[in-house]
N, C-alpha and C positions, 0 to 999 in steps of 0.2 A: 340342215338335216331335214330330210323329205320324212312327213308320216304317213303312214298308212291309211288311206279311212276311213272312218269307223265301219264299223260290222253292226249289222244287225242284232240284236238277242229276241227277237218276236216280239209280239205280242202280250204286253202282262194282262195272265190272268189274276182277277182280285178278291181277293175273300176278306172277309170283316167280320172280324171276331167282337167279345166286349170287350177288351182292350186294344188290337192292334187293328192295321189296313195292312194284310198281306196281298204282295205282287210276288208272284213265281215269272221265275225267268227260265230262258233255253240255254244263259249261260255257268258257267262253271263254279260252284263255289268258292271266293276268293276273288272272282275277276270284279272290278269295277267299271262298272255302268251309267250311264244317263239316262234319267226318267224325263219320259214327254207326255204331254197330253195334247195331242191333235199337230203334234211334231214342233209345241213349242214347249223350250226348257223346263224342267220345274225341277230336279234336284240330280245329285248325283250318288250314289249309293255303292257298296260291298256285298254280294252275292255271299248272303250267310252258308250254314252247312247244308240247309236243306234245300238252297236252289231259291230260296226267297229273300224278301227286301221287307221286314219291319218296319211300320210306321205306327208311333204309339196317336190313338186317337185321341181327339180333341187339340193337335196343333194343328199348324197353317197347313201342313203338307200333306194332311190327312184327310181335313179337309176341302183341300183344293183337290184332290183325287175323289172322295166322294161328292162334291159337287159335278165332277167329271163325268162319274159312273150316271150320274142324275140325269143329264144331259146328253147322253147315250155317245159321248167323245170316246176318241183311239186312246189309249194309256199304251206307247211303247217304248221297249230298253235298246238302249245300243249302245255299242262298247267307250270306253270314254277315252 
């Protein structure tokens, strides 16, 4: 069976709160994604209700995204 390939979701933009690293995405709440940073893997994730991706801070994933942001790297989603 032939897939289809992925689709883009843009660009995350990232905000950092004191508890979470939120990433909004362009796709739909529900759809699941893959997070990259500079187009290589780092996790795959659930488009909550609000269009965003939670990552509670102080693990690996949080901050391997904000050592990213530091580093002025690409962070995008695309469909998994």
């Amino acid at each position: 069976m032939k897939r289809d390939p992925p689709k883009s979701c843009g660009t995350g933009d990232v905000e950092v709160t004191d508890r979470h690293v939120i990433a909004t995405s362009d796709a739909m709440p529900g759809d699941i994604v893959d997070v990259l940073i500079d187009d290589e893997y780092l996790f795959t994730a659930t488009i909550g209700r609000g269009g965003e991706i939670k990552v509670t801070k102080g693990t690996n994933i949080a901050n391997r995204i904000l050592d990213a942001l530091d580093c002025d790297a690409r962070i995008t989603m695309r469909s998994a």
